[in-house]
Structures are given as structure tokens and as C-alpha cells.
FIKE-664416 format. One line per 2 residues: number of its first residue (from 1); their letters; for each residue x negated, y, z negated of C-alpha. Coordinates in nm, 4 decimals. Layout:
<rs>
NUM) A) X:Y:Z  ... $
</rs>
This chain:
<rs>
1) XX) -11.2231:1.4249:-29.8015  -10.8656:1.3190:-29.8837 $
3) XX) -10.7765:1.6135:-30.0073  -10.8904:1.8134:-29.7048 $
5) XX) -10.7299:1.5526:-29.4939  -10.3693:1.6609:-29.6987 $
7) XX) -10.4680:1.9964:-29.6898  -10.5190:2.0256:-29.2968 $
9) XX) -10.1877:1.8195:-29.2529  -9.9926:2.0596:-29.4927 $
11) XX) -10.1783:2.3421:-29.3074  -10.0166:2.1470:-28.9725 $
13) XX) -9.7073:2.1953:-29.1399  -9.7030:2.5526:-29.2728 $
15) XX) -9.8197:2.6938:-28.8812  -9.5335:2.5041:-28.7109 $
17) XX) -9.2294:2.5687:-28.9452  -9.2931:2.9657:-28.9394 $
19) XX) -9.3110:2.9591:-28.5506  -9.0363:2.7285:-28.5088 $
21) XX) -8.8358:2.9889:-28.6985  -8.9868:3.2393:-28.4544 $
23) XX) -8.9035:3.0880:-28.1405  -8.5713:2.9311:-28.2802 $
25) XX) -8.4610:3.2755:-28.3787  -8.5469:3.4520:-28.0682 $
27) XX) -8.3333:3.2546:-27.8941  -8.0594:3.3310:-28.1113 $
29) XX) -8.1280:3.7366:-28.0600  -8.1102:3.7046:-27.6375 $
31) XX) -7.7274:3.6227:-27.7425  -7.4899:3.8833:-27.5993 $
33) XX) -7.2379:3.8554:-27.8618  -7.4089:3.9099:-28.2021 $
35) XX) -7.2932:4.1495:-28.4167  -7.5199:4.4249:-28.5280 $
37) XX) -7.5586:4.3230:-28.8700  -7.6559:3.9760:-28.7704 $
39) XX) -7.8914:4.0805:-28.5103  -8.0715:4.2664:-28.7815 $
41) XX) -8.0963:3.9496:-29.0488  -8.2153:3.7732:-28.7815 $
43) XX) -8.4691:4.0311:-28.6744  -8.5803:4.0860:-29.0536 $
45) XX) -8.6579:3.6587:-29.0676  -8.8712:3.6952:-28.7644 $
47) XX) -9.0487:3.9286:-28.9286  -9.0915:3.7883:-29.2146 $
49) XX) -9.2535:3.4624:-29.0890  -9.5104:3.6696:-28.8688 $
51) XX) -9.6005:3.7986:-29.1805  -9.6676:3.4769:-29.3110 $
53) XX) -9.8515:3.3589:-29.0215  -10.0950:3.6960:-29.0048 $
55) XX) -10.1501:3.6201:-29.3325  -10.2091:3.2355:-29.3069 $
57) XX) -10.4862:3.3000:-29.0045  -10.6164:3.5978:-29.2320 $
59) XX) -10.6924:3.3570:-29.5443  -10.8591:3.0794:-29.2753 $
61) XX) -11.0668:3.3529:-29.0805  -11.1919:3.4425:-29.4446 $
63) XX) -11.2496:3.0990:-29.5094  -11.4673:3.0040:-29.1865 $
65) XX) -11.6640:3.2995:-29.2785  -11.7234:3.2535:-29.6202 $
67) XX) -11.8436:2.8950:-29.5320  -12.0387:2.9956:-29.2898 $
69) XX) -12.2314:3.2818:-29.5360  -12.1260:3.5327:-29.2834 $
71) XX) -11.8895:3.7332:-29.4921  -11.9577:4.0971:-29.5293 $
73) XX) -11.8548:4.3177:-29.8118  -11.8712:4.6700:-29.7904 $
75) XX) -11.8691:4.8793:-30.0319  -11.6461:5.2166:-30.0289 $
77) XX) -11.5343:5.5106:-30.2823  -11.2106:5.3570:-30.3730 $
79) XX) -10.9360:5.5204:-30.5216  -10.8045:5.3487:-30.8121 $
81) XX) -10.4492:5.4276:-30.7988  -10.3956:5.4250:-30.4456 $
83) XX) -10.5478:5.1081:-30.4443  -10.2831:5.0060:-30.7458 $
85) XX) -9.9753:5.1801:-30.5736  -10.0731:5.0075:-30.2705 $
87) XX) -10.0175:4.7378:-30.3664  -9.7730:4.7192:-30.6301 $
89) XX) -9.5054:4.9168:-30.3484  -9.5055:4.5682:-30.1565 $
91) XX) -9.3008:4.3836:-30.4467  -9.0375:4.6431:-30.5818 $
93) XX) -8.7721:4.5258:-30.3611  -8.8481:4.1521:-30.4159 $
95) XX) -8.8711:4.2386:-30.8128  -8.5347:4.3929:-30.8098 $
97) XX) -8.3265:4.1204:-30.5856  -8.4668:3.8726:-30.8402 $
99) XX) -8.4016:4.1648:-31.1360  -8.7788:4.1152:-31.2500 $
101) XX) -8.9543:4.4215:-31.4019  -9.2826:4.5298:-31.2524 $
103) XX) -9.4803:4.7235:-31.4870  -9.8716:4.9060:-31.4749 $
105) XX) -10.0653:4.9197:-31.8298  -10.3818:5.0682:-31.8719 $
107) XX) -10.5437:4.8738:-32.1331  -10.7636:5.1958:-32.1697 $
109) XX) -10.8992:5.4915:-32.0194  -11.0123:5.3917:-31.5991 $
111) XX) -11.2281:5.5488:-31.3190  -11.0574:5.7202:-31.0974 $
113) XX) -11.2837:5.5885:-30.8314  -11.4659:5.2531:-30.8194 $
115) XX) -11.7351:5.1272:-30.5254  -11.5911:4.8238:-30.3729 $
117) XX) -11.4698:4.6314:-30.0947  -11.1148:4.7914:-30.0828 $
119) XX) -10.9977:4.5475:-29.8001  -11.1180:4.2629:-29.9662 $
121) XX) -11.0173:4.3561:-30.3628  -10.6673:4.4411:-30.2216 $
123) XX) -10.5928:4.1130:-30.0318  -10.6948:3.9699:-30.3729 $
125) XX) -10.4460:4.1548:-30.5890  -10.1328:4.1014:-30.3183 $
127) XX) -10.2380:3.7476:-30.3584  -10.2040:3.7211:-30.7275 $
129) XX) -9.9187:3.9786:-30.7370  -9.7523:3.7679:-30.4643 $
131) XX) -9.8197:3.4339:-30.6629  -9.6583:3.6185:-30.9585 $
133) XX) -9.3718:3.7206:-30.8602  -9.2952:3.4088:-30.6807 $
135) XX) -9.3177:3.2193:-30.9747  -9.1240:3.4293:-31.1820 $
137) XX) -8.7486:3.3749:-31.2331  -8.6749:3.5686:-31.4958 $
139) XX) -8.8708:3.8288:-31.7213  -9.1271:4.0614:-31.4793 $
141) XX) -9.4633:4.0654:-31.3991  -9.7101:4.3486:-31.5216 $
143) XX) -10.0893:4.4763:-31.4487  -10.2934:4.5568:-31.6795 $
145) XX) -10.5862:4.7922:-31.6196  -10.9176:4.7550:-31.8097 $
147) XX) -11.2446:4.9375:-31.7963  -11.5325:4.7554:-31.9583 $
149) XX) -11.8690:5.0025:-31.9724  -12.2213:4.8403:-31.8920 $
151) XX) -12.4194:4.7377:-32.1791  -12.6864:4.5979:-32.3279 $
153) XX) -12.5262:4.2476:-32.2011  -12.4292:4.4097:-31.9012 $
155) XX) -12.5893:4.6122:-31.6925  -12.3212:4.6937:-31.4378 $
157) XX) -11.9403:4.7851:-31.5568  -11.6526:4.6324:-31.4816 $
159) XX) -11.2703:4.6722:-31.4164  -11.0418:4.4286:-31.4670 $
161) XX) -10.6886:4.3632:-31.3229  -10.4792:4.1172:-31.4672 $
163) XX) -10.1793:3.9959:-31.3617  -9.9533:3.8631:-31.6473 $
165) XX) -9.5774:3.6979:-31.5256  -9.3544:3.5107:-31.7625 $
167) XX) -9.2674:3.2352:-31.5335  -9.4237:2.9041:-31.4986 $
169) XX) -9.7278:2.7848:-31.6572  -9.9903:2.5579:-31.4977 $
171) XX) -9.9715:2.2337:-31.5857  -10.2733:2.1130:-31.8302 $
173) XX) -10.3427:1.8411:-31.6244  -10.3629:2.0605:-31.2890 $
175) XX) -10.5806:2.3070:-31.4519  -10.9232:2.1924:-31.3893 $
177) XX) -10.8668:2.1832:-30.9983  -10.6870:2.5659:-31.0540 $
179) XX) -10.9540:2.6879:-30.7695  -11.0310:2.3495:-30.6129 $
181) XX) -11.0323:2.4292:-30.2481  -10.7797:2.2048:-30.0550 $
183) XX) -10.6441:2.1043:-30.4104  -10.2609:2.2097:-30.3894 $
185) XX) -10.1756:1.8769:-30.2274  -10.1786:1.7668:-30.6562 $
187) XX) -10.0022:2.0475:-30.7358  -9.6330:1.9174:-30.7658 $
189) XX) -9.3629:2.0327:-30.5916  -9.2299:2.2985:-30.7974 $
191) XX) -9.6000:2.4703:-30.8331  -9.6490:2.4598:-30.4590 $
193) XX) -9.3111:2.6209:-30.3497  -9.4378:2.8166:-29.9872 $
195) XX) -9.8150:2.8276:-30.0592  -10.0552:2.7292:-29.8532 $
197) XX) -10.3769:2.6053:-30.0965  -10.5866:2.8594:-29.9667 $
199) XX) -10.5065:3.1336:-30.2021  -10.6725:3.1146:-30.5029 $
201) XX) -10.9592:2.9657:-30.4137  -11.0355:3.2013:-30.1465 $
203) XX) -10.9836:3.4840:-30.3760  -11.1586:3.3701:-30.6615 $
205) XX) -11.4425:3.3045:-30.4102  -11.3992:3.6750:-30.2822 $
207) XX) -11.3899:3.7793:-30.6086  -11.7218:3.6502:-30.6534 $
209) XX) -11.9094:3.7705:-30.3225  -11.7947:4.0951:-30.4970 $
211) XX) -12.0069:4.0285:-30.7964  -11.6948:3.9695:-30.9827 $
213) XX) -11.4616:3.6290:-31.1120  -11.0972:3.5520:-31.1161 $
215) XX) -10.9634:3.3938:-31.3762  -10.6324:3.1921:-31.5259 $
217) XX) -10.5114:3.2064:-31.9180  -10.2012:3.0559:-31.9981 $
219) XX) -10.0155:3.3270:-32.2047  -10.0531:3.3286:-32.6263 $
221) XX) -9.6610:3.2814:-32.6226  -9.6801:2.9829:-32.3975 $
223) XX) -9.4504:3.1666:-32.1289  -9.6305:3.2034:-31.8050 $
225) XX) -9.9687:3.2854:-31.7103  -10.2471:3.5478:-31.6618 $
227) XX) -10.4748:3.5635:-31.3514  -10.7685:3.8655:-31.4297 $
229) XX) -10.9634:3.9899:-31.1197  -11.2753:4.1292:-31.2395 $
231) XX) -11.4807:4.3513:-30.9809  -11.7943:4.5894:-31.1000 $
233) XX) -11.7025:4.9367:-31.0541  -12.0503:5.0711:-30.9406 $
235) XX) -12.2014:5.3977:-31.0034  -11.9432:5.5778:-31.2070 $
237) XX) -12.1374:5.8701:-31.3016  -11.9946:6.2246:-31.2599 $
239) XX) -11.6292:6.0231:-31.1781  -11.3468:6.1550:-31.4001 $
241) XX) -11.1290:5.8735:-31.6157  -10.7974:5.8530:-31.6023 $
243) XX) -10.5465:5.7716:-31.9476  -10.2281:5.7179:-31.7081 $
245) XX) -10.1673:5.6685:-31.3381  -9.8257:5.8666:-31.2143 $
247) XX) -9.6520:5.7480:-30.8967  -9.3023:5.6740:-30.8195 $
249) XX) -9.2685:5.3092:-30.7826  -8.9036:5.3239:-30.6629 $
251) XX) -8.8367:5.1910:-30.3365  -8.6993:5.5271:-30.2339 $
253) XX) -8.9975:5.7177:-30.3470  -9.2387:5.5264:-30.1835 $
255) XX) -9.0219:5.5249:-29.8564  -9.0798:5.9567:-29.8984 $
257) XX) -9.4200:5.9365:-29.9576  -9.5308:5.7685:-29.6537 $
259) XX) -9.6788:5.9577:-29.4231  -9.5418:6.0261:-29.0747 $
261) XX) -9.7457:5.9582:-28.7904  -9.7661:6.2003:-28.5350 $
263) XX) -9.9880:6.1664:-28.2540  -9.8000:6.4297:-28.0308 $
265) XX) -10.0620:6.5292:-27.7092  -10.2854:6.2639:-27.7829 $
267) XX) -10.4123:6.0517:-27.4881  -10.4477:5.7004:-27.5318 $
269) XX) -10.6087:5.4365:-27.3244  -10.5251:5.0698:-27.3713 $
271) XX) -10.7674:4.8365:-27.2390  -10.5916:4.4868:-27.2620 $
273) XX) -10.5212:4.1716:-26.9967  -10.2375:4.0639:-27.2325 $
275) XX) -9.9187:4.2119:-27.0867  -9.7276:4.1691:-27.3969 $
277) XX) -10.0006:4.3469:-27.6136  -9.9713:4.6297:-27.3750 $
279) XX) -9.6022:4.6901:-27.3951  -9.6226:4.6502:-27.8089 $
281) XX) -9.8624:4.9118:-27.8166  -9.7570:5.1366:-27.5562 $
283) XX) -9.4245:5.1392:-27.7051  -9.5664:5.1934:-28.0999 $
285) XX) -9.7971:5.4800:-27.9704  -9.5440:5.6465:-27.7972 $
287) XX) -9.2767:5.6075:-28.0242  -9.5268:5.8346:-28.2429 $
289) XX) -9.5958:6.0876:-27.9208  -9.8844:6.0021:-27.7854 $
291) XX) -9.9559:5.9663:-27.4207  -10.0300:5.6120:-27.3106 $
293) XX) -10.2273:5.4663:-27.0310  -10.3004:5.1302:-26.9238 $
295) XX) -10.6213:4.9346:-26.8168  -10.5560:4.5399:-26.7059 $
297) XX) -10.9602:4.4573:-26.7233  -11.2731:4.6127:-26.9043 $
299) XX) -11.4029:4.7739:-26.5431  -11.0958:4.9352:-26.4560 $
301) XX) -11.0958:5.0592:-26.8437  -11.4664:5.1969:-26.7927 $
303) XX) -11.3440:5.4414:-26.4456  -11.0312:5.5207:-26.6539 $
305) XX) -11.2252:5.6275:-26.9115  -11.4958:5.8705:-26.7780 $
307) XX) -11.2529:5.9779:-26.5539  -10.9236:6.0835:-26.7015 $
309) XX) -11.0816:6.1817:-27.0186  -10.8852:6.0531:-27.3236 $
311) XX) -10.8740:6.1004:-27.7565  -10.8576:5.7329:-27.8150 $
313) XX) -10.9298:5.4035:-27.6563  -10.7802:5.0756:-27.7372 $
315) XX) -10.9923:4.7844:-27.6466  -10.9072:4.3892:-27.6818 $
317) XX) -11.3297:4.3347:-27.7407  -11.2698:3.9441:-27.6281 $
319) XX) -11.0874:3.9639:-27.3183  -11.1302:3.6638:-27.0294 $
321) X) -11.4074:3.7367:-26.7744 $
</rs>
């Protein structure tokens, strides 16, 4: 109970500072004379701690639901290096301002497809990469690949990502309570940097509503630490395996590799009673080409609809009334 009670007052804590920054900052940008360069910076921090929070009320949605038993996983054909590049894209530019390498090793020969929850197994490997590099001051942080066939122990096979960093080790004494939910409040100060004490327990607790485990060893040479995600792969029959993944994991090349949007002639309908929601997305979807109308309420939304006759409709599903 006490360490719930810390946790929901650190939790306190970590939603106000973020949207303090927020609101603090957008104050700051309604000044007429900042330069364009500080404008930016300033626009780049905003961002930044939305990101936070989406990911904060992400973490405690999956939470609630896992507590409940009303999480669902759903299993798709999952590429294995998209999944990989994916993720591994989001830290480049962190890993080079802090002059970390960020490697991929295949420990052997991998599906190129796997059957899993690709939402789920993802959030779980930008957690650990995320805890990785954050910890890291020096060195670089690599995944390792590893296919493990089904056997007569197992009957299912497995991949494995694992997450090895050479920055700081977990104390022995804070070990045991690794995946305690609510436990960071014993973590000292220097372990808990900007977490929030959701992380690994949620994903280790993922991990297993997968069928899988996540795991901590404390590297052989006693310089940093190894978290290993282990998810089965399911049916891998008639799936060709892979020796190497090849992607360009430059910052430039995965800026060219993106792909443009284009939804030129496409009519939209937005069906929202938030009037900020409706100027975000009008402006995003027509920024990509697409023709955008606008329904305040769900009725008005319904006579737009069978009238006008539209590609897509955007609908808030818990609007008031």
C-alpha cells in the first residue's frame, strides 16, 4: 500500500511537470518577438513532453486493463525487420548527441515473419530500448536477435530480443523488486532519472499475456545490463529465415524511406464536438490533400454522411450526448 501511495504521488508529479512545461511554453510562443530559431526549440520541448504524456496515459490505460483481465492480444503476420527498424529509427539521433553506438546482432538465423501482437511487442522493445539508452553514458546499446526452435521441452518456438547497454547496473539490493509494480519509489535517484515505475512491470506483464517473459542479467563484464524479451513466434512453417537484416539506420536514410502521404481527392468527414480536435485534423488531412468536412454532433455526422458521400469518416466514438 505504501508503495502505491508513493507511486500515485510520483505519478501526481510526472502529469503536472510535463503540462506545466506545456502551458508555460505556450505562453512563451504567443510572443511577437521570438526569433525563429527560438520559436522552434521551444516548439520541439512542447513536443517532446506530449510525447511523454501520450505515453504516460498509454502505460496506465494498459495497466487498468491488464488489471481488469480485459486486455486483448491479437495476433498478426509480423514482419521481423520492420518491426526491428521500427523501432531502432526512434533512438539514432539520441545515440549520436550522446555518441553511443546502436548496433543489431543476430545471434543466429530468424523468421522473417513471426505471429504476434505487433502493437503490444513494439511498445515493449521502445520501452527497453528507451530505458537503455537513457542509462547509457558512454559505450552503446545493441539487440541481439535469437531464434530458439520448439522442442521436445518446448512445444512452441521462440524469439528473443535482448537489449544489452553498458551503462548502469541494477543495484543487488534493488533487484528482487526489478518488476515490482509501484516499486521505483526504492529505486534511488540516479536509477529513476524521468521514469515513471510503470515500465517494466507493465512490459514484463505484456510480455507474458503474450506467452512470453522479460528478463534482467547483469552483464558477465559487470558493465551494464541485459533486458531479453522473449515472445513465441507461432506457426513458422513455409516462412523463409533470415542470416542478416539490411536497412539504413542513418537518420538521413530513414528520413528517405518514409513514405509520403498523399490523400489528394479523398473526402473526409470529421465527426467531433471538440473544436480543437477538428482544426488539428482538418489541418493534418489537408496538409496531405484531402478534402475535409466537418460534423459538430453524431446526427448531423449521420445526414452528412449518406448524403455527401465520402472515402473516410473520422469519428470521436465517446462524444457528450
Amino acid at each position: 500500500i505504501q508503495a502505491k501511495s508513493e507511486f500515485l504521488s510520483n505519478m501526481s508529479h510526472k502529469i503536472r511537470t510535463p503540462l506545466t512545461v506545456i502551458l508555460g511554453f505556450s505562453e512563451f510562443l504567443a510572443e511577437e518577438k521570438l526569433s525563429g530559431i527560438t520559436k522552434s526549440e521551444y516548439i520541439s520541448i512542447i513536443k517532446r513532453n506530449g510525447q511523454f504524456l501520450l505515453r504516460l496515459i498509454d502505460d496506465l490505460l494498459d495497466l487498468s486493463m491488464l488489471e481488469a483481465g480485459k486486455l486483448e492480444i491479437k495476433l498478426d503476420r509480423t514482419s521481423v525487420s520492420d518491426l526491428v527498424f521500427d523501432c531502432l529509427s526512434m533512438f539514432i539521433d539520441q545515440c549520436r548527441k550522446k555518441s553511443l553506438t546502436l548496433n543489431l546482432v543476430l545471434a543466429n538465423k530468424i523468421p522473417e515473419y513471426i505471429f504476434t501482437d505487433r502493437m503490444r511487442l513494439r511498445k515493449i522493445l521502445i520501452d527497453i530500448l528507451s530505458n537503455a539508452v537513457k542509462f547509457t553514458d558512454r559505450g552503446g546499446v545493441s539487440l541481439i536477435l535469437d531464434y530458439s526452435p520448439s522442442s521436445a521441452v518446448s512445444d512452441s518456438s521462440n524469439i528473443s530480443f535482448a537489449v544489452k547497454d553498458s551503462g548502469v547496473v541494477v543495484p543487488k539490493e534493488f533487484r528482487a523488486n526489478l518488476f515490482m509494480p509501484f516499486s521505483q519509489a526504492d529505486v534511488d535517484d540516479n536509477m529513476r532519472r524521468s521514469g515513471t515505475g510503470l515500465s517494466l512491470d507493465l512490459s514484463r506483464r505484456l510480455a507474458r499475456t503474450m506467452g512470453g517473459d522479460l528478463t534482467y542479467a547483469e552483464n558477465p563484464t559487470g558493465v551494464g545490463s541485459t533486458f531479453t524479451i522473449i515472445v513465441g513466434t507461432g506457426s513458422v512453417e513455409g516462412v523463409s529465415f533470415l542470416a542478416a537484416l539490411k536497412s539504413d539506420l542513418s537518420s538521413e536514410g530513414q528520413e528517405a524511406s518514409r513514405t509520403k502521404i498523399d490523400l489528394k481527392g479523398i473526402k473526409v468527414l470529421v465527426v467531433d464536438d471538440n473544436l480543437d480536435h477538428q482544426i488539428f485534423l482538418k489541418t493534418c488531412l489537408e496538409s496531405h490533400g484531402a478534402m475535409v468536412e466537418i460534423a459538430n454532433d453524431a446526427d448531423s455526422g449521420f445526414r452528412m454522411a449518406m448524403g455527401a458521400g465520402c472515402d473516410l469518416i473520422l469519428m470521436d466514438i465517446q462524444m457528450s450526448g
